[in-house]
SEPAMAR-183767 format. One record per residue (C-alpha): residue number from 1; residue in three letters; x, y negated, z. Coordinates in Angstrom, 2 decimals. Layout:
// residues N
+-----+--------+---------+---------+---------+
: num : residu :       u :       v :       w :
+-----+--------+---------+---------+---------+
: NUM :    ALA :       X :       Y :       Z :
...
+-----+--------+---------+---------+---------+
***
This chain:
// residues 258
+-----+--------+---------+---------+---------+
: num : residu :       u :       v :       w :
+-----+--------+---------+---------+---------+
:   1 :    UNK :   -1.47 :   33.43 :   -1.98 :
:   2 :    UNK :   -1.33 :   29.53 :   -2.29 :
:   3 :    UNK :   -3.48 :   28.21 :    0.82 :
:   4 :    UNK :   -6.81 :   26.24 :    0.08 :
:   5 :    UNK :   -6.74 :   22.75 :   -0.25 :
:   6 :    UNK :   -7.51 :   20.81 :    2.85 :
:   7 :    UNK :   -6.39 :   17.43 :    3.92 :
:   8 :    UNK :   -6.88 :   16.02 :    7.69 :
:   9 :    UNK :   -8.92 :   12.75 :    8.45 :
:  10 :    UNK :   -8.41 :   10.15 :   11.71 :
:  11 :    UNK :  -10.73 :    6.90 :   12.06 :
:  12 :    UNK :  -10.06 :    5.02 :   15.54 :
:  13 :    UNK :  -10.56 :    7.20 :   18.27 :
:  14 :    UNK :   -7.04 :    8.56 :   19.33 :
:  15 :    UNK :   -3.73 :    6.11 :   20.04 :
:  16 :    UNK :   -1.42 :    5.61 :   16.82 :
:  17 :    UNK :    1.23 :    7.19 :   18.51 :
:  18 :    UNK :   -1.36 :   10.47 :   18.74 :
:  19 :    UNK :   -2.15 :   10.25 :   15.00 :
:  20 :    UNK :    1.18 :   10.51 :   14.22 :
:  21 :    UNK :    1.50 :   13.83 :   15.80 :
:  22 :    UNK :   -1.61 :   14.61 :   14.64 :
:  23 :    UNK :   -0.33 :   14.11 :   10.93 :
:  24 :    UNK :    3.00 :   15.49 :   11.39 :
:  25 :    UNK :    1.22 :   18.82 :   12.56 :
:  26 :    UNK :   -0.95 :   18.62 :    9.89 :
:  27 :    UNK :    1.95 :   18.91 :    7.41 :
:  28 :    UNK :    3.50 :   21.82 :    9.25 :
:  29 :    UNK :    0.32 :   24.00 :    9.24 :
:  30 :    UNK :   -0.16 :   23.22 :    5.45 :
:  31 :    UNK :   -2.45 :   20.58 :    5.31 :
:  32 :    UNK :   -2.74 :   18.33 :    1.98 :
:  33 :    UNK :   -2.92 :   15.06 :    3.28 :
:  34 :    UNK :   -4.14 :   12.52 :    5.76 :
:  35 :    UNK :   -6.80 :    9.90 :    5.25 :
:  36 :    UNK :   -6.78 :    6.72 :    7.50 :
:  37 :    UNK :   -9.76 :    5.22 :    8.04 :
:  38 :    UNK :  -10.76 :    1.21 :    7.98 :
:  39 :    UNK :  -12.97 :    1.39 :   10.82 :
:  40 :    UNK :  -15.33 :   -1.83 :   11.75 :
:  41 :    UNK :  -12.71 :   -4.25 :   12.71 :
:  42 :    UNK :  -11.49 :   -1.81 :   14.84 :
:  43 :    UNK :   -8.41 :   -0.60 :   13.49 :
:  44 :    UNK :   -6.80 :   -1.52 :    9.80 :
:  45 :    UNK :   -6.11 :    1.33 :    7.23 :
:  46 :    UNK :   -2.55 :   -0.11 :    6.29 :
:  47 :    UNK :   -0.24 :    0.34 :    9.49 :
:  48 :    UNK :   -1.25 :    3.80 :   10.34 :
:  49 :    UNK :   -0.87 :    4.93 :    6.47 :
:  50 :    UNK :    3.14 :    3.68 :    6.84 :
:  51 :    UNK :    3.63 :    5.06 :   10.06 :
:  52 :    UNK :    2.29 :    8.44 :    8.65 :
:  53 :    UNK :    4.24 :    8.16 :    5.13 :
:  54 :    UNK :    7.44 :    7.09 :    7.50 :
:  55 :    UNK :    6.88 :   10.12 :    9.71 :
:  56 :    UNK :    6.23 :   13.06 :    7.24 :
:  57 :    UNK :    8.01 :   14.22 :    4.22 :
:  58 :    UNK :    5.74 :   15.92 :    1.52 :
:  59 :    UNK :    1.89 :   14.92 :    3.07 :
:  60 :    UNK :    0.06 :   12.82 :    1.34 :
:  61 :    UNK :   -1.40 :    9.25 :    2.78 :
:  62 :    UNK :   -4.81 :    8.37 :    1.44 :
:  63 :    UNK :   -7.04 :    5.15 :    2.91 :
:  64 :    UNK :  -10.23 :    6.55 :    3.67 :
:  65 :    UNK :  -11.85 :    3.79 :    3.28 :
:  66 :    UNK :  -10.65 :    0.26 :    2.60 :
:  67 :    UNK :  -13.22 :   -2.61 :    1.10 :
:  68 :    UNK :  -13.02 :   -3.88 :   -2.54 :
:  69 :    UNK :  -13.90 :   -7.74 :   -0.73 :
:  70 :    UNK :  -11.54 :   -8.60 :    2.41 :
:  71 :    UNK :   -8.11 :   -7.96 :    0.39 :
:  72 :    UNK :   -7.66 :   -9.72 :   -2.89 :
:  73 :    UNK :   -7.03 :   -7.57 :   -5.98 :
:  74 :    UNK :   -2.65 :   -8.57 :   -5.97 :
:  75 :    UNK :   -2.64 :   -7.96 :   -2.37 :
:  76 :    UNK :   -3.88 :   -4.41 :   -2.83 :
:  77 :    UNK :   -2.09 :   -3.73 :   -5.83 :
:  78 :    UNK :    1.12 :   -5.40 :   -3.60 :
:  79 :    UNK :    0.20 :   -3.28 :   -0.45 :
:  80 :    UNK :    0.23 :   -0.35 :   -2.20 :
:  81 :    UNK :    3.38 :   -0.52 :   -4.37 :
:  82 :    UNK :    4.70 :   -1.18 :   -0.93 :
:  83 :    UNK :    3.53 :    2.26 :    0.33 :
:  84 :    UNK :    4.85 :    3.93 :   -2.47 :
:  85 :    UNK :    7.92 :    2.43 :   -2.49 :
:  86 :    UNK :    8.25 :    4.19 :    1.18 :
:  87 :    UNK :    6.76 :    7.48 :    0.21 :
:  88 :    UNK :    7.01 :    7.51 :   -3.79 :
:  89 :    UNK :    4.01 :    9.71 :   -4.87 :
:  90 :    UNK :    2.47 :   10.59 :   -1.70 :
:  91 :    UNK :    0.54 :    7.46 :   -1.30 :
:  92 :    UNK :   -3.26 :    7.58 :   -2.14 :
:  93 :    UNK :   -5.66 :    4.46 :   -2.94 :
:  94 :    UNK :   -8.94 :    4.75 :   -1.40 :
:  95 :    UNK :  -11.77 :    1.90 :   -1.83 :
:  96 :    UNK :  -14.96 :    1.30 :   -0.91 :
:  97 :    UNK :  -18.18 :   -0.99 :   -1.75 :
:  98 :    UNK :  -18.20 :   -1.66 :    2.12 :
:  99 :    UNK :  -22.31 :   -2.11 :    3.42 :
: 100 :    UNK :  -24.30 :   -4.21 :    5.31 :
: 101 :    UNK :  -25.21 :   -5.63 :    7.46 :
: 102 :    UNK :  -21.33 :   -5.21 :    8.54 :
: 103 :    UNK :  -20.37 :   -7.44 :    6.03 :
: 104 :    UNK :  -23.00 :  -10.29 :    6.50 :
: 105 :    UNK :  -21.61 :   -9.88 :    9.95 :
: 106 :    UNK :  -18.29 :  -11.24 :    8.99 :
: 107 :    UNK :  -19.36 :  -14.05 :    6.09 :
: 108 :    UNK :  -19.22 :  -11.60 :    3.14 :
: 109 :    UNK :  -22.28 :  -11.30 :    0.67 :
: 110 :    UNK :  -22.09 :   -8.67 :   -1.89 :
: 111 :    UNK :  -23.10 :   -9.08 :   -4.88 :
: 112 :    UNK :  -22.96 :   -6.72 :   -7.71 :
: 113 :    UNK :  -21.13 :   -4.38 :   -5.95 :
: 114 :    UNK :  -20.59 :   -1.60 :   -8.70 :
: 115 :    UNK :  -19.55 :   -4.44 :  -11.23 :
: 116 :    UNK :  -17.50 :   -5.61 :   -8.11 :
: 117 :    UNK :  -15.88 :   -2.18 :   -8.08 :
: 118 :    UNK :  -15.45 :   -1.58 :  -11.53 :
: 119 :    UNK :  -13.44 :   -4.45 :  -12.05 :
: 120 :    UNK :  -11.05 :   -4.07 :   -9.03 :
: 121 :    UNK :  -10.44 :   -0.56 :  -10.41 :
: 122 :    UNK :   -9.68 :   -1.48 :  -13.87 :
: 123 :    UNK :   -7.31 :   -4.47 :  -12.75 :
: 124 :    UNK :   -6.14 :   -1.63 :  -10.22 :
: 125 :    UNK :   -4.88 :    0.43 :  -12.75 :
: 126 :    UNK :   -3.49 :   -2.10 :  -14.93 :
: 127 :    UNK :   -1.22 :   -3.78 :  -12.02 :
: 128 :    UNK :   -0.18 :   -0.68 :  -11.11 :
: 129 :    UNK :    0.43 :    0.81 :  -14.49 :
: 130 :    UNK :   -1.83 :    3.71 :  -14.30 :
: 131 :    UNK :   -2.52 :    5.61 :  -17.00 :
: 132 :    UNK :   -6.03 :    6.99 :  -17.79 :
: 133 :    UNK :   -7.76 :    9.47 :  -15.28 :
: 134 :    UNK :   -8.44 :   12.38 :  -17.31 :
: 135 :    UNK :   -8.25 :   14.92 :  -14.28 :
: 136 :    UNK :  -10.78 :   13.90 :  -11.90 :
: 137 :    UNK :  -10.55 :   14.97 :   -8.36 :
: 138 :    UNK :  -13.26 :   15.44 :   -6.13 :
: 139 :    UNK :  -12.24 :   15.04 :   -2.47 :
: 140 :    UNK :  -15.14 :   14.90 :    0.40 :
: 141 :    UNK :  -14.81 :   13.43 :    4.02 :
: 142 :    UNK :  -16.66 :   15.79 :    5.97 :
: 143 :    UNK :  -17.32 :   15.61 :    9.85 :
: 144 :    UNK :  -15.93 :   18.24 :   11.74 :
: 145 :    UNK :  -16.78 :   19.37 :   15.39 :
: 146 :    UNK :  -14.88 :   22.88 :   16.05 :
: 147 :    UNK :  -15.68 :   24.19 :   19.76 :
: 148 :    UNK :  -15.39 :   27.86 :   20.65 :
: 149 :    UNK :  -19.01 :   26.92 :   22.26 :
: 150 :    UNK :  -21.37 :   26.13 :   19.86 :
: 151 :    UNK :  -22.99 :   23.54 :   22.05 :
: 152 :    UNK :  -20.29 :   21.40 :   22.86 :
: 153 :    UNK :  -19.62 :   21.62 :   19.33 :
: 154 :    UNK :  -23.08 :   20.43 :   18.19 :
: 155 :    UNK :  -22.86 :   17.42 :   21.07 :
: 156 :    UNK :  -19.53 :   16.44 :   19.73 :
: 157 :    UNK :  -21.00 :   15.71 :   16.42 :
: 158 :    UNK :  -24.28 :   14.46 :   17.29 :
: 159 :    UNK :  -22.29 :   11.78 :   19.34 :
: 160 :    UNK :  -21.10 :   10.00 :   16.23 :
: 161 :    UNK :  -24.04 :   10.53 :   14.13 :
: 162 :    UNK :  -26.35 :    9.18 :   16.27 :
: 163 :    UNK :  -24.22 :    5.59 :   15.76 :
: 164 :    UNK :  -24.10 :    6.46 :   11.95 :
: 165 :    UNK :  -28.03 :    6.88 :   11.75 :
: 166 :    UNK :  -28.98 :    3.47 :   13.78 :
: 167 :    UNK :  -26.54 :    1.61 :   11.50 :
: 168 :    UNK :  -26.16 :    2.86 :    8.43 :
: 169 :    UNK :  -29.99 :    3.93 :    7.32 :
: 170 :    UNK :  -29.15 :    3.96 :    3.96 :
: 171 :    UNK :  -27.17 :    7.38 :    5.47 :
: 172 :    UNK :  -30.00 :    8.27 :    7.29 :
: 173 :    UNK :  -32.54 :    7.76 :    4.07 :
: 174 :    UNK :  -30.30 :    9.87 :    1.85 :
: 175 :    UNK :  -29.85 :   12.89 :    4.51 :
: 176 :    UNK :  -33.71 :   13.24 :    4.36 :
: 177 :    UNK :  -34.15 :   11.91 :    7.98 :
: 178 :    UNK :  -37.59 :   10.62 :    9.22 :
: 179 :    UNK :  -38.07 :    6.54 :    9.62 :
: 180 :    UNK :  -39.34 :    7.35 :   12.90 :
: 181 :    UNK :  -36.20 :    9.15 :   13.93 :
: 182 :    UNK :  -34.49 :    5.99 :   13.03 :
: 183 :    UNK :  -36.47 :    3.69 :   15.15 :
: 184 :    UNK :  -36.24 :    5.63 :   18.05 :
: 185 :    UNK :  -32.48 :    5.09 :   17.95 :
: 186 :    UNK :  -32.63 :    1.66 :   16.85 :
: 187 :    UNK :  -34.70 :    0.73 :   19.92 :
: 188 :    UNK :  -32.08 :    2.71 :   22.43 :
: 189 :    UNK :  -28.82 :    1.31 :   20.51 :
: 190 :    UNK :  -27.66 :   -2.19 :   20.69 :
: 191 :    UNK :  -24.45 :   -3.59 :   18.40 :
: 192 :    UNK :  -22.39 :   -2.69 :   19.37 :
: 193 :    UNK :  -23.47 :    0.48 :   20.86 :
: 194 :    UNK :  -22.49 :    1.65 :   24.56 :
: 195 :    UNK :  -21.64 :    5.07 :   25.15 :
: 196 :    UNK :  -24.16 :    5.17 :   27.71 :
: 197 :    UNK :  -27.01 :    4.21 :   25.01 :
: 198 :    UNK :  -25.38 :    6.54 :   22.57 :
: 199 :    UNK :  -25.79 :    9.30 :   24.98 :
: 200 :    UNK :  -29.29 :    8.42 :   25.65 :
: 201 :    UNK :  -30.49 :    8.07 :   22.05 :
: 202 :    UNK :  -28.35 :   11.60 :   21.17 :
: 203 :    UNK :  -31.76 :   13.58 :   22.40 :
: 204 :    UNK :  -33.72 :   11.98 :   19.16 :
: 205 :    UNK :  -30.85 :   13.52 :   16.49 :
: 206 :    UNK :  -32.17 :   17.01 :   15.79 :
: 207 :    UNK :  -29.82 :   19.83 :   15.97 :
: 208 :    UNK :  -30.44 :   21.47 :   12.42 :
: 209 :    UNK :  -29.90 :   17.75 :   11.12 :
: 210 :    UNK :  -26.21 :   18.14 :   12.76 :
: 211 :    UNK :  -25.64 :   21.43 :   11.07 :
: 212 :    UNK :  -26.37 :   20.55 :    7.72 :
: 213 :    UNK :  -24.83 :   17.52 :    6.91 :
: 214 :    UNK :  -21.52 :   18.11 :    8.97 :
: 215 :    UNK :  -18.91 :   21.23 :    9.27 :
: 216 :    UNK :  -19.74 :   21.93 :   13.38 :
: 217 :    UNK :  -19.96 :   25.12 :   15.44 :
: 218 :    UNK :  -17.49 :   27.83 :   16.14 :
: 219 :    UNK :  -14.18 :   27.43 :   14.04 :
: 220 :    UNK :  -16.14 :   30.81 :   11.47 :
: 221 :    UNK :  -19.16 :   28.05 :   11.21 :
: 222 :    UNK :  -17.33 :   25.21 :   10.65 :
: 223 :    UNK :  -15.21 :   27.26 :    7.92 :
: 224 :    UNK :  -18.45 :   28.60 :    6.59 :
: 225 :    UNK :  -20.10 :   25.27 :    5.97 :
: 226 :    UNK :  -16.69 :   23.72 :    3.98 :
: 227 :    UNK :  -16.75 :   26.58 :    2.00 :
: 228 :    UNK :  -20.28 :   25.83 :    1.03 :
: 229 :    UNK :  -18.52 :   22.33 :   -0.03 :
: 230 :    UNK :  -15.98 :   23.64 :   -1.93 :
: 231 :    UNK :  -18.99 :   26.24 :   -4.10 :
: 232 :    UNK :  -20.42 :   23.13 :   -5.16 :
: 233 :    UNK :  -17.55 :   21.17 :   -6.65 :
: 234 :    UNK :  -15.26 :   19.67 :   -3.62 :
: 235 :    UNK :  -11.74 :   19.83 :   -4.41 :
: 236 :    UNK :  -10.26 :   18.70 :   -1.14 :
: 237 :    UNK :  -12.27 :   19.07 :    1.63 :
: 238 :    UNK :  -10.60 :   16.02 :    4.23 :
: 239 :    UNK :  -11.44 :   16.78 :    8.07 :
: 240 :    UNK :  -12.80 :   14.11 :   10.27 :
: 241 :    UNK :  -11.90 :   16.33 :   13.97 :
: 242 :    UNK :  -14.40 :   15.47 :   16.46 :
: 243 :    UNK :  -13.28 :   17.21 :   19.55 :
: 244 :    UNK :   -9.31 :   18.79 :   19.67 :
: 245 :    UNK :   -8.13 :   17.44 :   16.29 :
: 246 :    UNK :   -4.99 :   20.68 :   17.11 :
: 247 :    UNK :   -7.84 :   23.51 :   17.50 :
: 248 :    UNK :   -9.77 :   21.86 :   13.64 :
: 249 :    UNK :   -6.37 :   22.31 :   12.36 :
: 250 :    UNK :   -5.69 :   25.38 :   13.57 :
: 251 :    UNK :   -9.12 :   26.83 :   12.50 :
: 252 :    UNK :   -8.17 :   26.00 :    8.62 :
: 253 :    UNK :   -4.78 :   26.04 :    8.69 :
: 254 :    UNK :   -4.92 :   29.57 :    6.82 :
: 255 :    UNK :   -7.93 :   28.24 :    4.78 :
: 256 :    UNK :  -11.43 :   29.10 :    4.16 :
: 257 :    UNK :  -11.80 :   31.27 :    1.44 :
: 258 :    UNK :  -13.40 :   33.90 :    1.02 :
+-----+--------+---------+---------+---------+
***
């Protein structure tokens, strides 16, 4: 029985060194690939994705997300004919609009961001030599919290989206959460945050909230929920581990079907 697709994702919160282990057990256990965040000046998408692609020999190495406005359309094109000269056919080109008001932050205005994308894609493809995308593939980052206890599960994830609702509301609007929810955060969280106003504003994020718009619980729940995924069109669910990124693995390393 050929194991369901599932692909491993890291942002900024373990040591390099840790995501490479992290990766290289991914591999062993079955998983897909690995998708490197570009996370808020914080940590760039490019050197982990060669350290992972020089450290594993069949995963895949996906950017998970980089911006369509800080790198120039031949440097991307360049950067990634790099990473596919070291790991021919493994390497995966992730790119996002970006949002604000990260990007004002830095000096960028966006404007007409899906012409914006629609032209770096097509130039993309033609520097690269791509032919046409018939086969479309539907990956989806989901957050994942696995805890043999529930609760610490359900903490782990409310952590992160309580920074995710007080600075991205657009996220907030589109997961049906209440304005007032929102401000209540917004008043406890400065920019950056501090743990210790994270933790504070954490008691506003409502626990159902948690549960439906992220894979958390007991490793069953948080299989459940990316099976749910998967029903309605995800091809590749790709793990962001909040908590032991060994024990998420683990818990779908023999899938989720079912």
């Amino acid at each position: 029985m050929i194991k369901d697709r599932v692909a491993l994702y890291l942002q900024d919160a373990h040591p390099l060194q840790d995501g490479i282990k992290y990766a290289q057990y991914a591999e062993s256990k079955g998983f897909e690939a690995v998708w490197q965040a570009e996370s808020r000046l914080v940590r760039d998408a490019i050197v982990p994705m060669a350290a992972f692609a020089a450290t594993t020999a069949r995963l895949k190495v996906g950017s998970g997300v980089i911006n369509n406005w800080t790198r120039n359309i031949g440097l991307l094109a360049m950067t990634f004919l790099t990473l596919d000269d070291l790991a021919p056919n493994r390497i995966i080109c992730g790119i996002g609009a970006w949002w604000d008001p990260l990007a004002r932050n830095v000096g960028i205005e966006r404007r007409k961001p899906l012409l914006a994308m629609r032209e770096t894609i097509e130039v993309m493809r033609r520097l690269l030599r791509m032919g046409k995308l018939d086969d479309i593939d539907r990956p989806q980052l989901m957050v994942c919290s696995v805890h043999h206890d529930r609760r610490t599960a359900i903490d782990g994830a409310k952590e992160l989206l309580t920074q995710y609702l007080a600075q991205q509301p657009h996220i907030a609007k589109a997961s049906g959460v209440g304005e007032d929810v929102v401000k209540q955060i917004q008043s406890i969280l400065g920019w950056p945050a501090t743990k210790e106003q994270v933790h504070q504003a954490m008691q506003y994020v409502p626990d159902d909230l948690v549960l439906r718009i992220s894979a958390t619980g007991t490793p069953e729940e948080a299989r459940a929920r990316v099976r749910e995924y998967v029903k309605r069109g995800c091809t590749c669910p790709i793990l962001y581990p909040l908590g032991d990124p060994y024990l998420m693995i683990d818990a779908f390393a023999e899938g989720y079907g079912g």
